[in-house]
Structure formats: C-alpha cells, structure tokens
C-alpha positions in Angstrom: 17.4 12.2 43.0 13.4 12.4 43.3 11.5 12.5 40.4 10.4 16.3 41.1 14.1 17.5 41.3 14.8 15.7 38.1 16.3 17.5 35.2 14.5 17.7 32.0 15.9 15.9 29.1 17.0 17.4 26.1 13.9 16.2 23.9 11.3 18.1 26.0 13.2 21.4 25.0 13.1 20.1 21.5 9.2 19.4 21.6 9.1 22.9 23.2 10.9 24.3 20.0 8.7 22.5 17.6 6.0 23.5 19.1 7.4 27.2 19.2 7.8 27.1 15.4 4.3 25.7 14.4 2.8 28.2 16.4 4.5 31.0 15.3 4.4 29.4 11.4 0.4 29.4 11.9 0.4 32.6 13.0 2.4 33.9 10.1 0.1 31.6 7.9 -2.7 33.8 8.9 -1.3 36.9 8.4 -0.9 35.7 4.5 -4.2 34.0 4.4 -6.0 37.1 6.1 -4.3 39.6 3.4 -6.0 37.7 0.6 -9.2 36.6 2.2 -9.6 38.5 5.8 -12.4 38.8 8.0 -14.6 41.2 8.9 -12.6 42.8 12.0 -9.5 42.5 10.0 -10.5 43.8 6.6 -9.2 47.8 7.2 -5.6 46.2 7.7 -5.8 43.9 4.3 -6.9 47.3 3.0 -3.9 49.6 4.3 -1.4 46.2 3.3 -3.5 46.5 -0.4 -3.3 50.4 -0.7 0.9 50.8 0.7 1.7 48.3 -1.9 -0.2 49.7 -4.8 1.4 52.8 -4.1 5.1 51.2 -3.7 4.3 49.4 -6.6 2.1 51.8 -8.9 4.8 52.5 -11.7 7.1 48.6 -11.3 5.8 47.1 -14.2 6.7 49.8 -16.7 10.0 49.6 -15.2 10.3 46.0 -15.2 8.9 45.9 -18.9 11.3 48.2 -19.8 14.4 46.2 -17.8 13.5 43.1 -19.6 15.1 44.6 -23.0 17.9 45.9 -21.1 18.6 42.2 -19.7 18.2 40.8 -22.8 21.0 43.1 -24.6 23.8 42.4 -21.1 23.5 38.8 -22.4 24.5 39.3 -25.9 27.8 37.6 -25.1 26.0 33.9 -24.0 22.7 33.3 -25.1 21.3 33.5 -28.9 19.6 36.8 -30.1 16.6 34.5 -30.8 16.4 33.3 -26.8 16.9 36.7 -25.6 14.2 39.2 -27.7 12.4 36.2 -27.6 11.7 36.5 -24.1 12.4 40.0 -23.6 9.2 40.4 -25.7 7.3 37.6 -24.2 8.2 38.9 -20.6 6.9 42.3 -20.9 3.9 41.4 -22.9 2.7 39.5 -19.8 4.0 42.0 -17.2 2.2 45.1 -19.1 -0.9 43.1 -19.3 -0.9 42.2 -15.5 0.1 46.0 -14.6 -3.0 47.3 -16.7 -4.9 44.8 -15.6 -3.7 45.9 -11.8 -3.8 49.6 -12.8 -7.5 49.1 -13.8 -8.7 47.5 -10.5 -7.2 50.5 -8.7 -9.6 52.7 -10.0 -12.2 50.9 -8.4 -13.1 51.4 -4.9 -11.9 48.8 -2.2 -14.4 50.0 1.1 -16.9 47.0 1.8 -15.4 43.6 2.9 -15.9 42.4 -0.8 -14.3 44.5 -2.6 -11.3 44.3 0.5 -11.3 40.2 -0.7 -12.3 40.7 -4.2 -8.6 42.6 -4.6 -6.8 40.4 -2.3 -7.7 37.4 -4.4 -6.8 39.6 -7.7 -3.3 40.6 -6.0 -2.6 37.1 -5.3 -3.0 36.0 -9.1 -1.1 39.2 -10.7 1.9 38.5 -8.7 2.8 35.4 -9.6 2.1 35.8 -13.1 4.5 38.8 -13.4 6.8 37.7 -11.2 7.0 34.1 -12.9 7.7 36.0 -16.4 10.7 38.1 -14.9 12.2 35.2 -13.1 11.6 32.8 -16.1 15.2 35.1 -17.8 17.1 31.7 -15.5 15.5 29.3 -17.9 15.5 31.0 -20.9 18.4 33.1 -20.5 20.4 30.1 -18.9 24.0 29.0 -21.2 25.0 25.3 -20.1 28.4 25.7 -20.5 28.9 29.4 -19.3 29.6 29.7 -16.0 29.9 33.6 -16.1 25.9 33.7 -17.4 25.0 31.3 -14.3 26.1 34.0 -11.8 24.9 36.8 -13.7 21.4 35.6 -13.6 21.7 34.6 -9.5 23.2 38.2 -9.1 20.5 39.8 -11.4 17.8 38.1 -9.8 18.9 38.1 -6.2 19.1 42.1 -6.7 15.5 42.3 -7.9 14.4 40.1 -5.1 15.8 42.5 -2.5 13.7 45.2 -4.4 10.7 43.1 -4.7 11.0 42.2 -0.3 11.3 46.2 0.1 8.3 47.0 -2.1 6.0 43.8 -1.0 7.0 43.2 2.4 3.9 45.1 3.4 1.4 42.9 1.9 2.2 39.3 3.4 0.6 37.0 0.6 2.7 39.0 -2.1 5.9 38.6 -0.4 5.2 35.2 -0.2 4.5 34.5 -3.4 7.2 36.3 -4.5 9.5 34.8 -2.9 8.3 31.9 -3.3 8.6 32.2 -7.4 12.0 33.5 -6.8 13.4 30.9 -4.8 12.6 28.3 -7.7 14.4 30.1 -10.6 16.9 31.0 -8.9 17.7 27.8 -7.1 16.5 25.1 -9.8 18.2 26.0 -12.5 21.7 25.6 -10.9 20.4 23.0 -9.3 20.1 20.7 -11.8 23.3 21.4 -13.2 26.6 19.2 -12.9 29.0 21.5 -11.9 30.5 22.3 -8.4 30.4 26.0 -9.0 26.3 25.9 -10.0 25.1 23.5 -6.6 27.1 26.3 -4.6 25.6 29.2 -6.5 22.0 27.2 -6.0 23.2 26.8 -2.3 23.9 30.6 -2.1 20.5 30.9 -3.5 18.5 29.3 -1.3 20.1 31.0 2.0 19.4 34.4 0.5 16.0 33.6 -0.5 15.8 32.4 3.2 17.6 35.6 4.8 15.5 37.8 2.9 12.2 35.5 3.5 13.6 36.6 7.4 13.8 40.2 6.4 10.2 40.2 4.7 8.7 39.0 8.3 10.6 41.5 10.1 9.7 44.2 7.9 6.1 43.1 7.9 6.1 43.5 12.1 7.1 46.5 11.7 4.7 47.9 8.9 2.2 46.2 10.8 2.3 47.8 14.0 3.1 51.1 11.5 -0.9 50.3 10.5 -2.0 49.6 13.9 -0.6 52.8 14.9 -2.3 54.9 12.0 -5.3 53.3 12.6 -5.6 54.2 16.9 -4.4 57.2 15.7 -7.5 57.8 13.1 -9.9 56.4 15.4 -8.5 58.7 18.7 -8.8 61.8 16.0 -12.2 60.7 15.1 -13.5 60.0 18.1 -12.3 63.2 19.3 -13.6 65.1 16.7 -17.2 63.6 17.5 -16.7 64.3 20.9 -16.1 68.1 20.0 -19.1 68.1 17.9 -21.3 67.0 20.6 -19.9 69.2 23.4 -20.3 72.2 20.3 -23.5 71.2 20.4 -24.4 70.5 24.1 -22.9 73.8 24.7 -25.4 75.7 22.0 -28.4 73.5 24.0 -27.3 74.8 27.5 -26.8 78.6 25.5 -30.3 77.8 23.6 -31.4 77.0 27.4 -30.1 79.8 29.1 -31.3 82.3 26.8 -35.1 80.6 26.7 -34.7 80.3 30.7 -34.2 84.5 30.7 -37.0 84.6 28.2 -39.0 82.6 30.4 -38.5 84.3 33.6 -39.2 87.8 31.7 -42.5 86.4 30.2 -43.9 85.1 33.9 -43.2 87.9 35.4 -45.3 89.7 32.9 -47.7 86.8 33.0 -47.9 86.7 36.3 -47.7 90.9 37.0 -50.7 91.5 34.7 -53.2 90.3 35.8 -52.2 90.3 39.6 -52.0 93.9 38.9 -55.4 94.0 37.6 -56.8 91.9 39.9 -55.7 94.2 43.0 -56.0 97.5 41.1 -59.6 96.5 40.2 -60.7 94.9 43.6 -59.1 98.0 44.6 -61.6 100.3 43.4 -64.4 97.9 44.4 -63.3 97.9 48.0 -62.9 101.8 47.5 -66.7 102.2 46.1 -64.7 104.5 43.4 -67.9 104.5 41.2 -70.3 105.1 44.0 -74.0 103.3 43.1 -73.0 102.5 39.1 -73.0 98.4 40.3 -72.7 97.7 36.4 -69.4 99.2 36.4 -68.2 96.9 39.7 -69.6 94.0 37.5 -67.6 94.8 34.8 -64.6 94.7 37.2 -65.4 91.8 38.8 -65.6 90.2 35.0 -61.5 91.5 34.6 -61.1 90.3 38.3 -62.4 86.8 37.1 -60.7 86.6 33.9 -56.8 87.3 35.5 -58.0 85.0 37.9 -58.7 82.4 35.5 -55.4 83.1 33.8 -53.3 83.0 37.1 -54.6 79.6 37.4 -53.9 78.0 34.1 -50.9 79.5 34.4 -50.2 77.9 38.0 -51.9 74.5 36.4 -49.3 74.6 33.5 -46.4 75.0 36.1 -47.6 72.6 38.5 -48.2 70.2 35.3 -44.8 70.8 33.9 -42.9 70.3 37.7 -45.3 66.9 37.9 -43.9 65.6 34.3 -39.8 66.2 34.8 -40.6 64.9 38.5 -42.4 61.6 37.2 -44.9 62.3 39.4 -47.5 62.8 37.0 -50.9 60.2 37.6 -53.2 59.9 35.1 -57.2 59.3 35.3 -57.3 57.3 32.1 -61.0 56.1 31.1 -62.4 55.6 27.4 -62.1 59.3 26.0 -64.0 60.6 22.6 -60.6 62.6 21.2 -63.5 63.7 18.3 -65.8 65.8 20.9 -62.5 67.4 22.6 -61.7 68.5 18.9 -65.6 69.9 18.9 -65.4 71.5 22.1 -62.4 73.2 21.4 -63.7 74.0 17.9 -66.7 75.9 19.1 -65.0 77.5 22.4 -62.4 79.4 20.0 -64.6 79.6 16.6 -65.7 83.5 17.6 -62.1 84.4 18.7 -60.9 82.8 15.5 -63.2 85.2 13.5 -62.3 88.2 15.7 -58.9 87.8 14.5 -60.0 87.3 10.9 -58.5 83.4 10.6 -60.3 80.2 9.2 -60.5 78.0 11.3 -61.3 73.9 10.2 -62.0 71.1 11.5 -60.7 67.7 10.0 -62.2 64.6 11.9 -63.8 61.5 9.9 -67.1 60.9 11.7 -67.4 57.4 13.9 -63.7 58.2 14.9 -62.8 55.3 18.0 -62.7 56.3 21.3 -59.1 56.0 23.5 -58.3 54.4 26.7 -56.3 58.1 27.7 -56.6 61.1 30.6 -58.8 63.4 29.2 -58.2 66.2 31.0 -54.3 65.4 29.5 -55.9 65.1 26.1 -57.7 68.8 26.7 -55.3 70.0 27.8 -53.0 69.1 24.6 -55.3 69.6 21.9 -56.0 73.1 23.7 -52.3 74.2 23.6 -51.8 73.5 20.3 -54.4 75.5 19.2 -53.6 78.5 21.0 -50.2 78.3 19.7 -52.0 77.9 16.2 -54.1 80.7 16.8 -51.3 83.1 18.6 -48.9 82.8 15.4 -50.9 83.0 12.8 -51.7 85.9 10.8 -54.4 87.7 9.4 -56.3 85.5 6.9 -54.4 82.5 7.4 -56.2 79.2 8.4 -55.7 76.8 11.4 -57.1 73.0 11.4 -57.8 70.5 14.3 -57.8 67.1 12.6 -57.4 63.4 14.3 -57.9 60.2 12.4 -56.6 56.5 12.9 -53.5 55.5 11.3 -52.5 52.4 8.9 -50.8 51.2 11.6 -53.8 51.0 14.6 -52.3 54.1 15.8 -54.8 57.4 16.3 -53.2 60.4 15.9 -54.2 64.0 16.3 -53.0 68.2 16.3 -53.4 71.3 14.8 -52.2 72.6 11.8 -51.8 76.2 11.1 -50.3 78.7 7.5 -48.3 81.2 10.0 -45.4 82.3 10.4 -43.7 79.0 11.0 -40.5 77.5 13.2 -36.7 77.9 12.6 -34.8 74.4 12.1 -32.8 75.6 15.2 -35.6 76.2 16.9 -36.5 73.2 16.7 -34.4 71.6 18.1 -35.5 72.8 21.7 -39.1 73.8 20.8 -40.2 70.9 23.5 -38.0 71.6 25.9 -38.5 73.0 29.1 -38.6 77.0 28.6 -38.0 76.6 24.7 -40.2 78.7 22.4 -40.1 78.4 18.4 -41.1 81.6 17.5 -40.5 85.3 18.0 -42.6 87.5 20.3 -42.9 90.5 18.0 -45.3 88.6 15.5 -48.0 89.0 18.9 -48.6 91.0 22.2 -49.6 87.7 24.0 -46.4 86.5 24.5 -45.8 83.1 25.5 -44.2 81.2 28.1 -42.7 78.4 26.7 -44.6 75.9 28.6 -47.0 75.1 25.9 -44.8 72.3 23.8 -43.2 70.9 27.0 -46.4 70.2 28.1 -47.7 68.0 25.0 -45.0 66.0 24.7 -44.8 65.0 28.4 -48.5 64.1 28.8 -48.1 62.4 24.8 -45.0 60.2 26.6 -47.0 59.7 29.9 -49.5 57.8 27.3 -46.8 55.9 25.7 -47.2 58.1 22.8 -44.8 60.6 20.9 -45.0 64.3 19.0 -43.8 65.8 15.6 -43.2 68.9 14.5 -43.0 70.0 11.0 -42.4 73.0 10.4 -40.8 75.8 8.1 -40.4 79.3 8.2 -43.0 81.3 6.2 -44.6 78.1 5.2 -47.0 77.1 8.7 -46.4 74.6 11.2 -48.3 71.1 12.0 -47.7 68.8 15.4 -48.9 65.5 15.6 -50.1 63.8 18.8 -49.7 60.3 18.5 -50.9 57.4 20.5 -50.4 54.1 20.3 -52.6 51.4 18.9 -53.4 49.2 21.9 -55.2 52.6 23.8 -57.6 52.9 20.5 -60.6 51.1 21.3 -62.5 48.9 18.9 -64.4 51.2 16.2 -67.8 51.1 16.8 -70.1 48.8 14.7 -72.3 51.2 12.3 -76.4 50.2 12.4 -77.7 49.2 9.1 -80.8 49.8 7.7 
C-alpha cells in the first residue's frame, strides 16, 4: 500500500487529542485570567461575571457564618467542644470580615477598566480566604478513629461545593478557586489516612470535585453566551434608540425646513411684488404724463423707480449668490482686503438710518488692524448682512456694534453685535440654513428672506473660515466672522519718531 493510502497510526490521533486539550485548557485559562485582570475589549463581561456574582452571593457569608455554629454543634458526638467553638468562632470571624470587607467594595463604582481589574483582583483574594476557613471544619473537625465524622465532613462539604459551583460558576476565577480550595480539604485529609474506607472516600472526593469542576465550565458557557446575549441586546436597544433620536430630529429639520421654505416663498413674493409693482405703477404714470409739466414729481418717481430697482437686484444677487454657494460654483477675486475700511464704509453708509430709527450705533476696530488675503466684494457683502439683520431686529434705543480685531491665535475675526430682540435655541439650529430665519416677522414691516445667514456662512467657508452665533432671547445677538490665520497679512510696521 502507497504511502498516501496509508492509515494513520494510533499516536497521531493521540497528538491530535493532546493538542485538543491544551488548546481548549488555554482557552479556559483565559477566561479565568481575563475575569481577574481583562482587557480593555473584554472588561464589560468581567463586569457582568463581577456584578451576577455579587448579587448570587450578596447575603452567603452571613449564612455561612451562621452555619459554622450549626456544624460545630452536629459534631458534638466526635470532636472536643474545645476543637469545635474553637473554629466555629475562628471561621466566621474570618468569613464576616471578608463579606464586609466585599460588602464595602460593592458600594464603590466598577465602570472604568480599573476599577473592572481593581475588583477582580479583590474577588480573587476574598475567595480563598473565606472559602479556606469553611473548608478548614476537615482539619479541625476531623476524629482519627471515627469513621462516621470522615463521611460527614465529605458529605457536608461536597453539599456546599455544589452550592458554591451554582453561585460562582458565573465568575470563572472564583469557581476556580473554589474548587480548587475544596478539592484539597476534602481530598487530603482522607488521604493521608490508613484506612480503606478514607482512600475511597478521598477517591469519591476527587471525582466529584472533578464532575462538578465539569459542571462549572458548562454552566459558565452558558452564562457566558447569557452575557453576550444581554449585551447585543443592550447595544441593538441603544443603537436604536439613537437612531430614533436622530430621525426625531431629522424629521423636526425637514419640518423646521418646510415651514421656513413656505416662509420664504411668501416673503419673495412680497419682495419681489413690491417693488415690481412700483416700478410698473410708477413708470406707468411717467409713460402716461399723469402730472402733465410738474418734471419734479417724474423725478421723484424715477427716484422710487431706481430704488425697487436697486432692491430687485440685491435681491437677484443674493439668489444667484446663494444657488452659486450650494452649487460649489462660487469663484472668488481674492486680493489683500482692508476688513477696517469695509467696517467704515458700512459705518457711515447706515449711521443716518441708524439715527432715524433712534439706535446707537458703534464701531469697535483697533486702529492699524492687518489687511486679508480675501474677496472683498464677499467680505461687503457679509459685514453688510449682518448689519442689516442688526439693524432690522433691534429696537428703539438699543445699540448695534461692528467690531473686528485679530485673535490670540493669528486668526482675524469680525461681526456685528446688536441688544434686540434676540434668537430662539431652536432657531438656531437652522438660522444658516438655506431659507432659515431666527426671528419673528412681527418685531418689523421689512420682512426678511432668509437668505441673509446662508449667505455668510457660505462665503466665511468659501474662505476657509467659520461663523458663530450667540445668541439669547431678550438679551441681543452677536455673529462672528472668522478667518483663518494664514489669509491675515503681516501687521504693518508703525513709523517712529
């Protein structure tokens, strides 16, 4: 028979099977060693294991204090008084001070992968020393010569180390090292004995330690997966949960949109019926020669003519602006701008129509202020929004401020503040959107159309730069233009005397 056809011999099927049993021995090794010290991906299971024993376990050491005295009195028969309260006393000194010390550490919280090791390490050392002073009632309690004691104690302890698998079988490294203590009282004692009927109790011993150490690992699988479960299950209802939150709030947006995209399409066709209607009714009469020879009237109508003219077109500029933005199509003609005479020009263009409308109006901008690398017609066109915005919504007496300066930070930054009437938090939130206004038509006649904000921040982004808003109601509003350091040009040297 060729070599390929051969059968494999017996000893590959051993090496299989050794190699079977390390494997699966490190992986159970890692499941103790993770429970005490895990890592970081593995640190909310060592906290379930920690948390489903604590609460199988919260109220076992009063018991087993208490059952040390009852032990103690079901061996009156064999063992000395002196043995027995001896250790019934010493026993659940040691296990009341481990539970308090346990019950203590509970109290404390166990969220960061510290404290998650901190009490894995603290669980390993209370277990043994609790479990060692219950199991140490086969030394103490152990009569030579009576062999009816020497299967009392492997019954007694055998019982509570069924109880102890149930209740720890959850948190690997205490299982282990339960059973682990178990297995040597109960099988060293008889052990070391000379009698027939103690090697077969010992014997007995060490294949129910064994069945049961079986049984822990089982158990664990299953309260494992148990975790698992819970935890996908957490994570599906959280993540869903967050995903309702966001589509609650994508869905107020796109109502917040809708509603500003009516408001919008009311307020242009005002804005754009006004002064069309002006402009024909006026030209109108002009063509018609309604006054006859009075030419200053026809010039006074030519002056309305020009003005809804003029308002048709920033109005058509702010669209076309707006369209060029969300399109990406926007080009800028950038060249080294003075952001201080914009602020100047826009101070004494509006200065008389802030006094007809009874406002202060400031201006806030250190002198020798750098020049940026920016579009200036962009820039204008910002600073100019802003303060008609300013201007629009605030009321009698208030005061409105154009101020720029240069940041800590290399950055210059400018905007208007104003004292009116001031922006809702949830307006806020679509204040710069497309169509989104901040504040409520009835607080002017001119009525806005929601271009305005959209505006800035799209030419503030086309120059690498961002906008803030803050803003309360009642208490005034302030945006801030910023743009970023490497547009600010260097600041000009001062001449010295």
């Amino acid at each position: 028979m060729s070599a390929l056809h051969a059968r494999p011999e017996p000893a590959g099927g051993v090496a299989r099977a050794v190699r079977q049993a390390r494997s699966r021995f490190r992986a159970l090794w890692g499941e103790i060693s993770h429970s005490v010290w895990p890592r970081a991906e593995d640190a909310w299971m060592a906290a379930a294991e920690l948390e489903f024993y604590r609460r199988s376990t919260q109220h076992g050491g009063l018991v087993m204090a208490a059952a040390c005295f009852a032990v103690a009195q079901s061996f009156a028969t064999s063992t000395g008084s002196g043995a027995r309260w001896g250790w019934a006393a010493s026993a659940a000194a040691v296990i009341l001070a481990a539970y308090a010390v346990g019950w203590y550490y509970s109290k404390h919280a166990t969220e960061s992968l510290e404290e998650i090791r901190a009490a894995g390490v603290r669980q390993a050392i209370l277990v043994p020393i609790y479990t060692i002073a219950w199991c140490s009632m086969s030394v103490f309690l152990w009569s030579p010569d009576v062999p009816l004691n020497h299967m009392a104690l492997a019954m007694l302890l055998a019982a509570s180390l069924a109880g102890s698998v149930a209740m720890s079988a959850s948190h690997p490294a205490s299982a282990a090292l339960s059973l682990s203590v178990y297995a040597v009282f109960m099988v060293g004692p008889p052990a070391f004995s000379n009698t027939t009927l103690d090697h077969t109790i010992a014997l007995l011993s060490a294949a129910f330690v064994a069945l049961l150490s079986v049984q822990a690992v089982v158990q664990f699988a299953l309260t494992k997966r148990l975790f698992t479960l819970e935890h996908e299950r957490s994570d599906v209802v959280e993540g869903l949960r967050l995903a309702k939150q966001e589509s609650d709030g994508e869905r107020a947006r796109a109502a917040a949109a809708g509603r500003a995209k009516s408001q919008f399409l009311s307020n242009m066709n005002h804005d754009l019926r006004t002064p069309m209607n002006a402009i024909l009714g006026f030209s109108e009469l002009i063509k018609q020669k309604a006054f006859g020879g009075a030419i200053d009237k026809y010039a006074e109508y030519a002056e309305i003519i020009h003005d809804s003219g003029l308002s048709l077109l920033r109005l058509i500029d702010d669209m076309l602006d707006l369209a060029r933005i969300e399109g990406g199509k926007l080009s800028l003609r950038e060249s080294d701008v003075s952001v201080a005479k914009i602020m100047g020009d826009l101070f004494a263009e509006n200065e008389e129509k802030a006094l007809e409308a009874r406002l202060s109006l400031l201006r806030d901008v250190p002198p020798g202020l750098p020049l940026v690398y920016a579009d200036e017609r962009a820039l204008r066109q910002i600073a100019s929004n802003l303060l008609s915005n300013a201007l629009k919504y605030t009321p009698v007496g208030g005061r409105v401020t154009l101020f720029a300066r240069i940041e800590q930070d290399g950055r210059l930054v400018f905007g208007v503040a104003d004292t009116g009437i001031g922006i809702s938090p949830e307006a806020q939130l679509v204040v710069f959107e497309r169509f989104g206004r901040g504040r409520p038509d009835v607080t002017s006649a001119d009525k806005g159309t929601g271009l305005g904000l959209a505006i800035v921040k799209g030419f503030a982004e086309a120059h690498d730069g961002e906008v803030k808003l803050e803003s309360a109601p009642g208490a005034g509003t302030r945006v801030t233009v910023y743009l970023p350091a490497d547009r600010v040009r260097t600041l000009p040297m001062r001449k010295t005397g």
